[in-house]
C-alpha positions in Angstrom: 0.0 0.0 0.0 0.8 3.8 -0.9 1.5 5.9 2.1 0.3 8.8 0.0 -2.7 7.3 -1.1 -6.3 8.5 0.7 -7.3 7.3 4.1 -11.0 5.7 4.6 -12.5 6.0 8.2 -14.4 3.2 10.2 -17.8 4.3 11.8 -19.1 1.4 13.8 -19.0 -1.5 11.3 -18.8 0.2 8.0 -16.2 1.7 6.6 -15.9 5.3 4.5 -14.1 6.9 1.3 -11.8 9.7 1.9 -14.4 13.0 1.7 -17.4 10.2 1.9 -20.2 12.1 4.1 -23.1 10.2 6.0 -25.3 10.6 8.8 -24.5 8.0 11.5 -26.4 5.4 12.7 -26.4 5.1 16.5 -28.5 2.0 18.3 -31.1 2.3 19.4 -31.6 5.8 18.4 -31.4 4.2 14.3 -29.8 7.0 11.8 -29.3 10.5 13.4 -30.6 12.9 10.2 -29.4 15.9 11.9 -25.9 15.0 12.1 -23.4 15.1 9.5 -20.3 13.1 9.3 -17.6 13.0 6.9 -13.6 11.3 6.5 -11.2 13.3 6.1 -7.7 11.5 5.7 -8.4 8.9 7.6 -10.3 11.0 10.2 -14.1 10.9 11.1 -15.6 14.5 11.8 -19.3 14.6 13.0 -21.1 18.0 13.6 -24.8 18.5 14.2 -26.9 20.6 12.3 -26.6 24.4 13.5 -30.2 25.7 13.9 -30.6 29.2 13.8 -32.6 30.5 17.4 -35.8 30.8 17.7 -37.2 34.4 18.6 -41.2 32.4 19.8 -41.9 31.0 23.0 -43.4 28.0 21.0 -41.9 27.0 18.3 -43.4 24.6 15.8 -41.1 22.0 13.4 -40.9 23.3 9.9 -39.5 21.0 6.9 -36.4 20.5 8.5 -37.2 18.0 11.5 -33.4 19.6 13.1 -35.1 22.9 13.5 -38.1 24.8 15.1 -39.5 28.3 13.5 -41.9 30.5 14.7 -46.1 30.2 14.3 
């Protein structure tokens, strides 16, 4: 094997491509939608969705499940 050549990332059982994204799958929970993962040389990165904040007291979900807007 190359030592230049692009490093893929493990995540649980499976295993990812160099600048492969995904949204992981946790058990129990099943796939977690508002959290983005992706390999980079070798490395796994995760970050969840940035929602921006909401200016209501109740906030109802929108088309993005990850965030709330206003009535």
């Amino acid at each position: 094997m190359q030592a230049d050549a692009p490093r893929a990332c493990r995540f649980g059982r499976r295993w990812y491509l160099n600048n492969e994204s995904w949204h992981p799958s946790v058990p129990p929970f099943g796939e977690m939608k508002c959290i983005l993962c992706w390999c980079v040389s070798g490395e796994t990165h995760c970050q969840r969705q940035e929602c921006p904040p909401s200016a209501c007291a109740s906030p109802a979900a929108r088309d993005n499940p990850c965030c709330a807007k206003c009535r």
